[in-house]
Every structure is written in C-alpha cells, then in structure tokens.
SERO-4910 file (N, C-alpha, C, O; in steps of 0.05 Angstrom, whole numbers):
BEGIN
 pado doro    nc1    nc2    nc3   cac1   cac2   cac3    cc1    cc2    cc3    oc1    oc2    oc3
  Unk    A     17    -24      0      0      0      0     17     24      0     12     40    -19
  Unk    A     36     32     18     59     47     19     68     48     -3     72     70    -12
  Unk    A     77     22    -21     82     34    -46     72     38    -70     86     49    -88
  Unk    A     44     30    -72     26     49    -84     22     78    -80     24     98    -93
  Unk    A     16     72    -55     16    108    -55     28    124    -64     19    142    -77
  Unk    A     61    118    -58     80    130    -58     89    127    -93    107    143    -98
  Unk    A     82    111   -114     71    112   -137     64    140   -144     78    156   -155
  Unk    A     38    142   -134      6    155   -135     22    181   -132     14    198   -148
  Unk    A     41    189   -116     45    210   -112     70    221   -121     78    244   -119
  Unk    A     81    201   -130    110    212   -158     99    213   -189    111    222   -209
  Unk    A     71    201   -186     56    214   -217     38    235   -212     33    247   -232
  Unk    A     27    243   -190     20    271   -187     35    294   -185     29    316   -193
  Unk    A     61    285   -174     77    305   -180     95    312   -204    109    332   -203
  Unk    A     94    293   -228    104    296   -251     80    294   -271     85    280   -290
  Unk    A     61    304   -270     33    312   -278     38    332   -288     35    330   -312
  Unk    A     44    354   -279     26    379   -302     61    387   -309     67    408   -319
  Unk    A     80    369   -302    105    359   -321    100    351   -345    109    362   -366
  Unk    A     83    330   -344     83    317   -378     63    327   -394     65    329   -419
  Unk    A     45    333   -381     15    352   -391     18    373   -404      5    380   -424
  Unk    A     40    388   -391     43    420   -400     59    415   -424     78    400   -426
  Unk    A     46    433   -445     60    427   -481     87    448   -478     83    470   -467
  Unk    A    108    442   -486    129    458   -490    120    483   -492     98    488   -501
  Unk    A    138    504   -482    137    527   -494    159    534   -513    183    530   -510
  Unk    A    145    548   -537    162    550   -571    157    588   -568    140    600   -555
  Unk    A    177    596   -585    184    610   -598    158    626   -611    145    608   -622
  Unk    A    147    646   -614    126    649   -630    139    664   -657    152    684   -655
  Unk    A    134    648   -685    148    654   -703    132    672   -724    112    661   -716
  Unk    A    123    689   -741    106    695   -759    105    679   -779    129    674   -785
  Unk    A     92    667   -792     79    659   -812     85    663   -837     72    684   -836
  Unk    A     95    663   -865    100    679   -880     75    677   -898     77    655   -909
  Unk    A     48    691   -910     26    700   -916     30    683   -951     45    692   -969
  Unk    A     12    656   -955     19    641   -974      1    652   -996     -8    635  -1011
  Unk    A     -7    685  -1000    -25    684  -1015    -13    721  -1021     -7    735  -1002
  Unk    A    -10    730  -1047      9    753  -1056    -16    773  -1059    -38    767  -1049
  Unk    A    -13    794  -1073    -38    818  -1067    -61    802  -1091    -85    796  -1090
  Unk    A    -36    799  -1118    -64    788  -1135    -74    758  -1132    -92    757  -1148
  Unk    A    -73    741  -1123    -85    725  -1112   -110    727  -1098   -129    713  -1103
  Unk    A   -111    749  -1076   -122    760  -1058   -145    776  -1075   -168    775  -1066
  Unk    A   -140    790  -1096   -156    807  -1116   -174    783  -1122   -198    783  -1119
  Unk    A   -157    762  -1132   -171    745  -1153   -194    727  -1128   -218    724  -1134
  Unk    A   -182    718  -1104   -198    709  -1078   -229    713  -1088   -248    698  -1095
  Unk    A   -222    752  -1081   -248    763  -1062   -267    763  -1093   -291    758  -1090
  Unk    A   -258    769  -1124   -270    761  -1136   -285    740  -1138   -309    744  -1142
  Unk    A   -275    714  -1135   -288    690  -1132   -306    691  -1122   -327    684  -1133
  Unk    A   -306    703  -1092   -320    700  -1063   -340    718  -1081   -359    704  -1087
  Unk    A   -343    743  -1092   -362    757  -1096   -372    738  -1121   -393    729  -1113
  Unk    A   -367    728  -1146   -381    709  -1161   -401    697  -1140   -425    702  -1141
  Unk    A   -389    681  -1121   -403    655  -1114   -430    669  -1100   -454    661  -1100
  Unk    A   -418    691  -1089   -444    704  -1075   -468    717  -1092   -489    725  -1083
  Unk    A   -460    718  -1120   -481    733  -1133   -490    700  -1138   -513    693  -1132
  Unk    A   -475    686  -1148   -491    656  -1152   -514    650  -1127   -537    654  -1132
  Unk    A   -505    641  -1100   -525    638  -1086   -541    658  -1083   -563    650  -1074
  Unk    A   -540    686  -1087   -560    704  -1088   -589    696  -1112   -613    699  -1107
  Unk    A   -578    687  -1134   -589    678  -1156   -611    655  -1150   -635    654  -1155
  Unk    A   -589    633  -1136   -601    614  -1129   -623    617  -1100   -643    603  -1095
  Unk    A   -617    631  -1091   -640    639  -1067   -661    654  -1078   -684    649  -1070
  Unk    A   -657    670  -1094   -679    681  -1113   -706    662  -1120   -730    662  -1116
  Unk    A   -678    643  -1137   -704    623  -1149   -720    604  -1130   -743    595  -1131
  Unk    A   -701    602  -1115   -720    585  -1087   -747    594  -1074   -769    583  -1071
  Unk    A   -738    616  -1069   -758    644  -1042   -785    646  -1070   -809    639  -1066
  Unk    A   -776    657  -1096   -803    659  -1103   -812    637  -1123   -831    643  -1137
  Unk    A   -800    610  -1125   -804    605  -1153   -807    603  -1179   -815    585  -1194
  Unk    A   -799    626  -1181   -807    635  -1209   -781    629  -1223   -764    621  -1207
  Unk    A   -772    629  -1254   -751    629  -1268   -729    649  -1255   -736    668  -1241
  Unk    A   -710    644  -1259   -684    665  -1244   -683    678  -1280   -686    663  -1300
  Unk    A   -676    707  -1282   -675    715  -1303   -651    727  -1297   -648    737  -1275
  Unk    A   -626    728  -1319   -605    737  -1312   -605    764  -1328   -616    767  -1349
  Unk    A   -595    781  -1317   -595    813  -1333   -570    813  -1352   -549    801  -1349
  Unk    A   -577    827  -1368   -549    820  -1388   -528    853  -1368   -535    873  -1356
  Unk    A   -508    844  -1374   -488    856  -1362   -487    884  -1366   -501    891  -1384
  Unk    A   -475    902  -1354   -478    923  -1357   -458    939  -1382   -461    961  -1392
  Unk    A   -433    915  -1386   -425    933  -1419   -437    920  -1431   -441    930  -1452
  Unk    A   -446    901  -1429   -465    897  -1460   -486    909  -1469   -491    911  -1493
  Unk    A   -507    925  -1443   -517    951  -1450   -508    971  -1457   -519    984  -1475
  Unk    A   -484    977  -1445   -470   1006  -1462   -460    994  -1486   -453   1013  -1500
  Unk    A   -456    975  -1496   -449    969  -1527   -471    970  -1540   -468    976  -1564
  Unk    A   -494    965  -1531   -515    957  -1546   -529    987  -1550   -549    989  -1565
  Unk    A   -518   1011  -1536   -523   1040  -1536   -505   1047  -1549   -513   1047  -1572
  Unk    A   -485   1052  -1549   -466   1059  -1570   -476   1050  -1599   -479   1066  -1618
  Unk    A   -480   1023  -1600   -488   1006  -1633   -504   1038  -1638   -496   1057  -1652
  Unk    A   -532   1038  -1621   -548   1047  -1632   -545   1076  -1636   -560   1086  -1653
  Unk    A   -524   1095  -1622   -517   1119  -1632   -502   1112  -1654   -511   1126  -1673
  Unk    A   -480   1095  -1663   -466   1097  -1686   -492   1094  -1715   -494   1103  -1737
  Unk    A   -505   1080  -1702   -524   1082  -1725   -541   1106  -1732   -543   1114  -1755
  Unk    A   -556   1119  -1706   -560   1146  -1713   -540   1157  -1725   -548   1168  -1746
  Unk    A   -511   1160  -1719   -497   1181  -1734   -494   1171  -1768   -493   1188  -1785
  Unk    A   -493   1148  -1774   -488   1137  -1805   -503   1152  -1812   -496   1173  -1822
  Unk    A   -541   1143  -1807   -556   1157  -1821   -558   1180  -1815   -560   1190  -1837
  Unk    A   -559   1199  -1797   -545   1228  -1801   -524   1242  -1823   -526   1262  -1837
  Unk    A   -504   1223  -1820   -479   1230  -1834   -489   1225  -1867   -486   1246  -1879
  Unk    A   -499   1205  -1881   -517   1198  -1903   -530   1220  -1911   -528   1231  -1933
  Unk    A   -550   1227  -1884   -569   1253  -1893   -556   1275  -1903   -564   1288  -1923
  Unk    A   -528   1281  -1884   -512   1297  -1894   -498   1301  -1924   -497   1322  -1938
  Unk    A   -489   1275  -1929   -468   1274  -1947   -492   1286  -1984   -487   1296  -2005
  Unk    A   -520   1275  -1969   -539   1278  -1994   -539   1314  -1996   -535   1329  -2015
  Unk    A   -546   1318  -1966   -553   1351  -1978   -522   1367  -1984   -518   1388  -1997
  Unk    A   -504   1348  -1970   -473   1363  -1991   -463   1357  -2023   -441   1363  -2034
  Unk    A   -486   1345  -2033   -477   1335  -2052   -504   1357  -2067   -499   1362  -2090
  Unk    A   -526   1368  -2057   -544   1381  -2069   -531   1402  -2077   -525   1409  -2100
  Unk    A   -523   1416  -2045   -504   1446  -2051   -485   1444  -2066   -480   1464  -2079
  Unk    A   -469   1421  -2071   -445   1427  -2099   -466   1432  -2117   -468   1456  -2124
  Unk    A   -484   1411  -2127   -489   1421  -2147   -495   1449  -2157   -486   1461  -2176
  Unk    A   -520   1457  -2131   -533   1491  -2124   -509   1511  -2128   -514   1535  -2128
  Unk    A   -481   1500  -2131   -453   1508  -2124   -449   1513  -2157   -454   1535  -2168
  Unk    A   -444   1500  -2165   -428   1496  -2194   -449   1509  -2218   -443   1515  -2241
  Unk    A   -476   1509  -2205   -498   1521  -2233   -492   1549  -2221   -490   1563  -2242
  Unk    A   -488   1562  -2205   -493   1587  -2194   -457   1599  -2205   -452   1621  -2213
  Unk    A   -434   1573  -2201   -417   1587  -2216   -412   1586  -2249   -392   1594  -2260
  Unk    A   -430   1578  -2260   -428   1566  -2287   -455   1600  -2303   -457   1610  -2325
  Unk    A   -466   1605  -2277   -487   1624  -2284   -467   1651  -2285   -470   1667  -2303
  Unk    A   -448   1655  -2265   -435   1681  -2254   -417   1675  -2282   -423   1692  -2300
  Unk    A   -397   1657  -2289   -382   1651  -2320   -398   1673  -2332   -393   1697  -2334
  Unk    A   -422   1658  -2340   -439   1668  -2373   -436   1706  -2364   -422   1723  -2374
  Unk    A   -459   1707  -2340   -456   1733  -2328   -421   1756  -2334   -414   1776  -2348
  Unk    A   -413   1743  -2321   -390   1749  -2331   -376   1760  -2360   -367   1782  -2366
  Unk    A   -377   1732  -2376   -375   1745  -2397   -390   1764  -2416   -376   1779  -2431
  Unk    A   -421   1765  -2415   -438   1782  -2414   -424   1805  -2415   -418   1817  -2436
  Unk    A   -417   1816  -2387   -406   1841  -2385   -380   1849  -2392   -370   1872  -2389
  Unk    A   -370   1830  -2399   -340   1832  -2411   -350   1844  -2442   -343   1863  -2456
  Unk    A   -363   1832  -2444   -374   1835  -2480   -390   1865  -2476   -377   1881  -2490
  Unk    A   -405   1873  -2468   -415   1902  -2463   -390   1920  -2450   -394   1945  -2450
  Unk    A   -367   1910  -2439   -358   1932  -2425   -343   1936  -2462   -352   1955  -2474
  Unk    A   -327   1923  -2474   -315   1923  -2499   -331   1944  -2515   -321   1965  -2523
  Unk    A   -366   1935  -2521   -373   1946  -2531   -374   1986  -2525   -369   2006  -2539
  Unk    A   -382   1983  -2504   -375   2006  -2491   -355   2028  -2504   -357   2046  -2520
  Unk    A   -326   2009  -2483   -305   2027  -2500   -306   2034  -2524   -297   2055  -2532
  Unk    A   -320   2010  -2543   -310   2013  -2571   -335   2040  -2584   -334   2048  -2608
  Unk    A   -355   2050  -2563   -372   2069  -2571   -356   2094  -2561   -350   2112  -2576
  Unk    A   -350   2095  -2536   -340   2114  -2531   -312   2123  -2543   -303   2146  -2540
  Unk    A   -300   2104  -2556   -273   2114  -2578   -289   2127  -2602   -282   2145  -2618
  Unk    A   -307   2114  -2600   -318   2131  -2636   -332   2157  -2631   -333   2173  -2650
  Unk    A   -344   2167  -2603   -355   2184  -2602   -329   2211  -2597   -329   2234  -2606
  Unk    A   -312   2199  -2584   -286   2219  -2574   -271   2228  -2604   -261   2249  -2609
  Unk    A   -273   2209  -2616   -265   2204  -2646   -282   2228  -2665   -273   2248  -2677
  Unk    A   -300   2221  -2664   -323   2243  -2681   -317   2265  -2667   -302   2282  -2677
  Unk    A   -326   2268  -2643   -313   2298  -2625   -291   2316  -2637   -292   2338  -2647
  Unk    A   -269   2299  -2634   -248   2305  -2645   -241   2318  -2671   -229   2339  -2677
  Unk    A   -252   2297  -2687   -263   2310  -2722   -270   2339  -2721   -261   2360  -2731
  Unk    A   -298   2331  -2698   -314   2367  -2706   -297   2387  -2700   -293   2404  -2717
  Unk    A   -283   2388  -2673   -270   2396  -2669   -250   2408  -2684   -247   2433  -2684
  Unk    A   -234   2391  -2700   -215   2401  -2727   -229   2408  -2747   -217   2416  -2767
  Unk    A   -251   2406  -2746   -263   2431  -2772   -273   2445  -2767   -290   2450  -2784
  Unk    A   -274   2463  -2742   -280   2479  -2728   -255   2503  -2732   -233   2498  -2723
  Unk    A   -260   2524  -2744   -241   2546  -2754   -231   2558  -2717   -244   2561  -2696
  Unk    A   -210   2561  -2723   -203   2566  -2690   -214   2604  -2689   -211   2621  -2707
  Unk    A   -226   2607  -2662   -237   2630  -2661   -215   2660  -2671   -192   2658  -2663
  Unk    A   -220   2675  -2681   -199   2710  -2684   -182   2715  -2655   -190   2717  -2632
  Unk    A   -157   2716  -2665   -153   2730  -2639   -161   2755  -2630   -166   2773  -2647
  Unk    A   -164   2761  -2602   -182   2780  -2598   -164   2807  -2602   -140   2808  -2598
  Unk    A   -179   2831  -2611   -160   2847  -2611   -141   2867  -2600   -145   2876  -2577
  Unk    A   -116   2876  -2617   -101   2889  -2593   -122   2911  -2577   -142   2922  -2586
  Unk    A   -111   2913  -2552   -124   2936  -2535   -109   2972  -2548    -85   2978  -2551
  Unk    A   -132   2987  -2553   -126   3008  -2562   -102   3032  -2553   -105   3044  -2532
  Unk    A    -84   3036  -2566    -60   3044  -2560    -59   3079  -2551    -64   3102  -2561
  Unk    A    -51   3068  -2530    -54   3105  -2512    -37   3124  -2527    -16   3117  -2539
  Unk    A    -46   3150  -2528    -29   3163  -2544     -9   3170  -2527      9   3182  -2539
  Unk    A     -5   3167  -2501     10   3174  -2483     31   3149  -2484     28   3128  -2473
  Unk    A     58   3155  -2503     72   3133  -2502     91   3126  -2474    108   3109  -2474
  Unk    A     85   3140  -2452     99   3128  -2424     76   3102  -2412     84   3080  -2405
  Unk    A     49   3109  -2413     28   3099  -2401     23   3080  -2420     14   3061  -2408
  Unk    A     25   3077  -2442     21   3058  -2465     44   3032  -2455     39   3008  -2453
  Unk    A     68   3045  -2450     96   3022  -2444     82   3013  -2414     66   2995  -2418
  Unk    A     83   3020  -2393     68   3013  -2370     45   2998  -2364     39   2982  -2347
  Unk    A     32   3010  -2383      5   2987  -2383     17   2959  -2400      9   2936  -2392
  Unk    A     31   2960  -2417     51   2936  -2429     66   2906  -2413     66   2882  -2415
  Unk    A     81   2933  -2394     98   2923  -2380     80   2911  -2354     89   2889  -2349
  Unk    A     66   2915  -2344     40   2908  -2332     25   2882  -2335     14   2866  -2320
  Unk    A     27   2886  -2361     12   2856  -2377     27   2834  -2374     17   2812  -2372
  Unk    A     59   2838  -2374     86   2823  -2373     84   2814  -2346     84   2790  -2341
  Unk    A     81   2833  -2325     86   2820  -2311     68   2806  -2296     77   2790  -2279
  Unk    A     41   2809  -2301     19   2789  -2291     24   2767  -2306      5   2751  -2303
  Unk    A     40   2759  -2322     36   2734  -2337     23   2737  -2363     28   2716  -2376
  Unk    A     13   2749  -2374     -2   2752  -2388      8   2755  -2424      0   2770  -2441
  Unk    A     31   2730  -2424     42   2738  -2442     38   2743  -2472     53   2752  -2489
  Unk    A      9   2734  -2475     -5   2744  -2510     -9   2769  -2505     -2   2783  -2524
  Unk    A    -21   2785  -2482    -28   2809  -2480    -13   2824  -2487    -14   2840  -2506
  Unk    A     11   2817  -2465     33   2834  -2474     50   2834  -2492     66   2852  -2488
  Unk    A     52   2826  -2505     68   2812  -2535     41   2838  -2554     49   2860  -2560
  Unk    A     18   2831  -2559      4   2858  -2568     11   2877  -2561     10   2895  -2577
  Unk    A     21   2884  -2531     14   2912  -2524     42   2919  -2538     42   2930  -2559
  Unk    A     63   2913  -2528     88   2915  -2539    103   2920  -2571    121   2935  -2580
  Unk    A     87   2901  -2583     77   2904  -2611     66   2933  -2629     75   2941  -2651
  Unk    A     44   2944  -2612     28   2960  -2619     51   2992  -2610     55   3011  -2624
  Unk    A     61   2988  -2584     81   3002  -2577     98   3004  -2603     92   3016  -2624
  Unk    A    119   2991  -2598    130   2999  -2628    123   3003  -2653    139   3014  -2667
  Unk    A    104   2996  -2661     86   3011  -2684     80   3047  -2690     80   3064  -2708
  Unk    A     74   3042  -2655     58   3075  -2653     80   3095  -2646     79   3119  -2652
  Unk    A     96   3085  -2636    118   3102  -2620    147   3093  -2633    165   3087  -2617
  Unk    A    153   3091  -2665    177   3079  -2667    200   3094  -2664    221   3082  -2669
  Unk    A    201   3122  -2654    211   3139  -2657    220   3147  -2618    235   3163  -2608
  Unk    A    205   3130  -2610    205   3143  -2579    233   3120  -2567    239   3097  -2574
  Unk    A    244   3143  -2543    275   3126  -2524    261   3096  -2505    274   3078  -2494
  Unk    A    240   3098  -2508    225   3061  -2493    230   3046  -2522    236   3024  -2514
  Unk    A    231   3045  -2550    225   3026  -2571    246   3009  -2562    240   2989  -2549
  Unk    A    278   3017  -2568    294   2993  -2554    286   2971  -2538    292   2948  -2543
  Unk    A    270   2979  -2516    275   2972  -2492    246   2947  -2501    247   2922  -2499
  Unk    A    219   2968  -2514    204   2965  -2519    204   2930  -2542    188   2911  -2544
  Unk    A    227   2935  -2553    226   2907  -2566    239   2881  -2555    232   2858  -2560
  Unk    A    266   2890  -2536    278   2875  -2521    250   2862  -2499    251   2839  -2491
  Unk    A    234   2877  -2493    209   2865  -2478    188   2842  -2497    181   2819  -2491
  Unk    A    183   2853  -2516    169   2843  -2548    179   2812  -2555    165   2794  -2565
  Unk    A    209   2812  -2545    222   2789  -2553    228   2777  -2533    247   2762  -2535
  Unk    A    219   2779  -2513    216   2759  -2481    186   2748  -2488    184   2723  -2490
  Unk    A    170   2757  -2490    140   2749  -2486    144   2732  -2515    124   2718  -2518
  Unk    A    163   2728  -2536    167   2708  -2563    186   2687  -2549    177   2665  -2543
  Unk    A    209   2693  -2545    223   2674  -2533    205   2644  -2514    210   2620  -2517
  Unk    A    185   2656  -2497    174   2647  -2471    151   2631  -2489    137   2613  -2479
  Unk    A    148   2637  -2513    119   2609  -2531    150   2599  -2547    141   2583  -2564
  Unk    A    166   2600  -2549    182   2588  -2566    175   2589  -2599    171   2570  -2614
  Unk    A    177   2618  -2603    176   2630  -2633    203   2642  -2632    208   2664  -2624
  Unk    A    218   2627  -2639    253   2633  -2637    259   2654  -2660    274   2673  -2655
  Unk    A    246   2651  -2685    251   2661  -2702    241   2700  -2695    257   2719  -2698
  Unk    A    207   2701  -2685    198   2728  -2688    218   2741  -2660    225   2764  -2660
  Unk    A    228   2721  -2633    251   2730  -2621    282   2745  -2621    292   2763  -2608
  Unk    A    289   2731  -2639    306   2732  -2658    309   2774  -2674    325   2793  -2674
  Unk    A    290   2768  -2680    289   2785  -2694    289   2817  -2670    305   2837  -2668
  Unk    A    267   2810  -2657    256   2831  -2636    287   2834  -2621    295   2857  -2621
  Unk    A    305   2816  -2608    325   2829  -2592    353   2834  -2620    371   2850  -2614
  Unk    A    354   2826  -2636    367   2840  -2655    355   2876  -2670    365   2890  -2687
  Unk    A    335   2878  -2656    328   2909  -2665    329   2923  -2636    329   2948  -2634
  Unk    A    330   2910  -2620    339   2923  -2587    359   2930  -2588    364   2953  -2583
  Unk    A    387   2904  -2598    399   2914  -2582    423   2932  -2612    447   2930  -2608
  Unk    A    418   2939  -2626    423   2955  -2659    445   2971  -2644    441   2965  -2620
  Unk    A    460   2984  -2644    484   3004  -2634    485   2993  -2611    498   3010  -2598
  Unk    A    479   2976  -2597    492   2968  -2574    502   2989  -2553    523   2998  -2542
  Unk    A    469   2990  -2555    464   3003  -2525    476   3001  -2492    469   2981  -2479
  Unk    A    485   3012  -2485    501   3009  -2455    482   3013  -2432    488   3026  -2412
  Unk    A    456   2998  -2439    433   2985  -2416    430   2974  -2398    453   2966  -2395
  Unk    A    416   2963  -2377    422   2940  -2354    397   2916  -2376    395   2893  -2367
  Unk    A    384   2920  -2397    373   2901  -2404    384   2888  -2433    378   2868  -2446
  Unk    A    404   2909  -2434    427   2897  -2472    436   2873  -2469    431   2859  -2488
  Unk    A    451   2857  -2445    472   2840  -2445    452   2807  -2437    458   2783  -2436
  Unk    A    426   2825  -2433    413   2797  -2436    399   2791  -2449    387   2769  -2447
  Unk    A    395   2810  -2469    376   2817  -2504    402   2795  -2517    402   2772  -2526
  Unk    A    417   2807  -2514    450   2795  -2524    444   2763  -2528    436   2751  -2548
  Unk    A    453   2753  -2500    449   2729  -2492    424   2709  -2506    427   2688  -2519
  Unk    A    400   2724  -2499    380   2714  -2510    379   2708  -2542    372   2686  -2551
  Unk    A    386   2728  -2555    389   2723  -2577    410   2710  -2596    409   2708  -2621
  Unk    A    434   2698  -2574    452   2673  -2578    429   2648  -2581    429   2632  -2599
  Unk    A    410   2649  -2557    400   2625  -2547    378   2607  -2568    371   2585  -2574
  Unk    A    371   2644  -2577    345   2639  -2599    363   2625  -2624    357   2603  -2634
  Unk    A    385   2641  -2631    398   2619  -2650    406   2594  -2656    406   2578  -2675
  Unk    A    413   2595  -2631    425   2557  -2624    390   2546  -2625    388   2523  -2634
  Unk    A    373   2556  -2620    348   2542  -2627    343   2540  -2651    337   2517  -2656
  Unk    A    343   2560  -2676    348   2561  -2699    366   2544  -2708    361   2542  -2732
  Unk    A    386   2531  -2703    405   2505  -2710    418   2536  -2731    420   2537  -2755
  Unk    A    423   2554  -2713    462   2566  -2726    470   2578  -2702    469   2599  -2690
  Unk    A    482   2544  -2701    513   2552  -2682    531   2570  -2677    536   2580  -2654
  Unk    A    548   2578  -2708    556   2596  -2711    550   2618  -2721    570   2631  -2730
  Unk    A    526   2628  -2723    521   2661  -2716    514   2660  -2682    519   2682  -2672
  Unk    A    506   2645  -2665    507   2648  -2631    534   2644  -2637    541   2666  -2629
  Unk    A    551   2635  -2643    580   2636  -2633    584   2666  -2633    588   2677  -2612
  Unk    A    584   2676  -2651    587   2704  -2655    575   2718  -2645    589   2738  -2639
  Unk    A    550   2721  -2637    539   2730  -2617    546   2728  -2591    540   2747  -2577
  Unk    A    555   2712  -2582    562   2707  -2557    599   2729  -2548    608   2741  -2528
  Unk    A    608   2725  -2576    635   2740  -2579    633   2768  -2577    652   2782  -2569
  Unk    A    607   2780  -2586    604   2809  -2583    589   2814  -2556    581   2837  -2552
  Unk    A    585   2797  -2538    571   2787  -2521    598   2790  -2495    593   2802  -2474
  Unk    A    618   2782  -2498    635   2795  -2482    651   2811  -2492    672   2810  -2481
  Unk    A    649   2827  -2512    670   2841  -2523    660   2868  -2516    676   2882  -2503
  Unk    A    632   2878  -2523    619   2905  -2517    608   2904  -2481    609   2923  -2466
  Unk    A    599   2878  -2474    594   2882  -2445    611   2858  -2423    606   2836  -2411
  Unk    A    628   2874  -2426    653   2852  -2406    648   2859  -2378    668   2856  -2365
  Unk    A    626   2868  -2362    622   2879  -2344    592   2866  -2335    580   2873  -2315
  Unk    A    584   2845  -2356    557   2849  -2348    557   2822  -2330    572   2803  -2333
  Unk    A    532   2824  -2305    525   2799  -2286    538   2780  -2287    547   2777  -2310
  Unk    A    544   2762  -2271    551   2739  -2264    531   2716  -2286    536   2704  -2307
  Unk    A    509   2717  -2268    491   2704  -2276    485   2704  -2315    475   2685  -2328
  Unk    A    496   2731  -2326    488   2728  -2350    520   2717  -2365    518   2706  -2387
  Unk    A    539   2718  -2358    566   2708  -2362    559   2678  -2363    559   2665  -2384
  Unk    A    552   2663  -2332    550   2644  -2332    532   2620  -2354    540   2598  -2362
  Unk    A    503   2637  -2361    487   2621  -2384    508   2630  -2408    517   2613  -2424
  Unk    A    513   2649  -2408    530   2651  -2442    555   2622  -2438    558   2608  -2458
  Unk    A    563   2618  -2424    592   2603  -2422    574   2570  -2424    585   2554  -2439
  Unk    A    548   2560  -2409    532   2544  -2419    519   2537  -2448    514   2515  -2457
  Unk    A    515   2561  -2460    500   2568  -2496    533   2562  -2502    536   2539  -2511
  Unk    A    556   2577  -2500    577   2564  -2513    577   2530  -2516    579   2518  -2537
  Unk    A    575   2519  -2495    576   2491  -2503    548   2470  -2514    545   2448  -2524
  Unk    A    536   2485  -2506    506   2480  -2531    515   2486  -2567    507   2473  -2586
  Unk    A    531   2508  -2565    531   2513  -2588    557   2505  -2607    557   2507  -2632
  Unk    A    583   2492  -2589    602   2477  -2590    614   2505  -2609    618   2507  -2633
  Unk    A    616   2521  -2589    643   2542  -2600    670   2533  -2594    677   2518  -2576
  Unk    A    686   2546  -2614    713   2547  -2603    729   2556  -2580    730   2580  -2573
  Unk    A    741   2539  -2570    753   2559  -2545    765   2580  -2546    772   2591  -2525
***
C-alpha cells in the first residue's frame, strides 16, 4: 500500500510535467497568398455570392431566375445604336452636300456666262466711246479756230502805253503783252522806250518758243549796242534763240560780241552765255 501510494504520488507530482505542451518560440507565418491572388480570392467570393443570391432568388419565389445581361453589354448595345444614328445622319448629310455642290457649280457656271456678258458690253462700250471721242475730235478740227481778240487800243500817251505793257508782262499775261508791246513799237517807233520796248516784245516770243519772231525783236533792241542793264541779256538771248534756230555759228558770234561790248555784265548772265557756248560747241 505504501508503495502504491507513494507511486500515486510521484505521478501527481510529474503531472502537469508531462501535460504542460512545450513552450516555442512564436514565429510569424509567411502569408501564402500575394496581393493578386487576394484580388482574384475576393473576386471568386463575390461570383459565388451573386450565384447563391441567384439561387435563393429562385428558391424564395419560384419563379424562373432571369439573368440581366451585363452592364457593358448595355453600353455596347447604346453605343451600336448611336453609331447608327450618326451613319444615317452622316448619309443625310453627305446627300444635302452633294445638293449644294451642285446649287454650287450652276450658280458658278451662271456668274461665268454673267461674266462674260459684261466683258462683252464693257468692250462694246469702250468701242462706242472711242468713236464718239473720235467724231468729237473731227468736229473739233473743222472747227475754224476762233480771231484772236484784238489788240487793246494804244494810248497816245507813249509812257502809259509802255506801263500798261509792261504790266501785262508781268501778270503773266504773255499774249497780251506781246500785243501791247507790238502796238508800242508801231505807234511810237521813234520814242527812247522802242529799244527797250522790243527787247520786252522778244521775251514774251522767246517764252511760246517763236525763236525766229525772237530773234528778230532782240536784234532790233539791241542795234548800236546800247550800254543798258537790259542789252547784255537781249545779247544772250538772242545767242539762245539761235542755237534754237540750228546756227551755231552766228550764236558763236553772238556770244563773242557778247563779251566784247559788255565785259562787265552779271555773273549770272556770263554764266548762261559760257553754258550756250557749249550747246553751241564754240571754239575755245
């Protein structure tokens, strides 16, 4: 009995010895499942759940389980049907763009004709208005040119007669004065203004380019060679009138008595003479 007991009581005391499980280490786990796995999981898990959703459906009411068609296959099946609106839109279009070319091409085929139309009237046009400018012109040249008007009546007062002359000269007026001047030496050939009076006579000729009745007028000015402030450019002038006349050499010579009797005269009138020299290709 003693040594049962004493048994009984070396396995009670090596009791929660053999009972008690080791103690280990607590290690982590390394996670046998990566992120997409886990994606792909909870997919599954959500399939299966719309399945028994399906299937509890059909149970609870008995009726057929009807499956809805998916939700892109509705938006494809919306899309189909806008691309098809747009075809036949685009169709509708392409017809009424094909109207306006045409509405296009008669409207430019109309503006052409139009066009030439007025090409053809503008021609005609001109070709009326050349013939009318034309005829114009005709009458015109057989139209006797009007009288000249006549001289103004010559004052017997030959100072006031030269003045009202010289007057006319200098407004410009160079037909007037060319008459008045004219009529002057006619009436007064005898008076100390005629010199002067024709040397004036033959400015208002010079200035229409009548070289020849010029000519003449300062060769009766300047006759004895007058020692004037208006001789040395009667002189001059009547080099110039010559060289217009095509004789060189009578302005040569003119020009020679030209500094020979007035070696004193202006700058300015030296200078055109030494210019008429080489117009007139004098000798040096």
């Amino acid at each position: 009995m003693k040594l049962k007991a004493a048994l009984l009581a070396a396995v009670l005391t090596l009791a929660p010895v053999m009972t008690a499980p080791p103690v280990l280490a607590q290690t982590a786990m390394p996670d046998p499942l990566d992120d997409r796995s886990v994606k792909r999981l909870d997919k599954m898990e959500k399939v299966v759940r719309e399945l028994r959703s399906i299937v509890f459906q059909g149970r609870d009411t008995g009726k057929p389980v009807v499956v809805q068609a998916a939700e892109t296959d509705a938006q494809i099946a919306a899309l189909s049907e806008r691309l098809n609106d747009l075809e036949q839109t685009l169709t509708k279009l392409n017809g009424q763009n094909e109207g306006l070319t045409h509405d296009l091409d008669e409207a430019r085929r109309a503006g052409d004709s139009q066009k030439a139309r007025a090409d053809a009237l503008d021609q005609r046009l001109a070709a009326l208005e050349k013939k009318i400018a034309d005829q114009e012109a005709a009458a015109l040249a057989a139209v006797p040119p009007p009288p000249p008007p006549p001289p103004p009546a010559a004052s017997t007062d030959p100072a006031q007669a030269f003045k009202s002359a010289r007057q006319l000269l200098l407004d410009g007026d160079y037909a007037a004065a060319e008459s008045a001047f004219a009529g002057y030496v006619e009436a007064f050939p005898d008076s100390a203004k005629t010199p002067e009076a024709r040397y004036w006579l033959g400015e208002t000729q010079f200035v229409r380019e009548a070289y020849g009745d010029a000519a003449g007028s300062y060769l009766a000015a300047v006759r004895g060679w007058p020692q004037t402030s208006w001789a040395p450019d009667a002189v001059l002038k009547l080099s110039r009138s010559l060289v217009a006349l095509k004789k060189p050499a009578d302005a040569c010579k003119t020009l020679d008595e030209l500094a020979r009797r007035y070696p004193k005269a202006p700058s300015a009138i030296t200078s055109k003479a030494a210019t008429t020299r080489v117009q007139a290709k004098c000798a040096a």
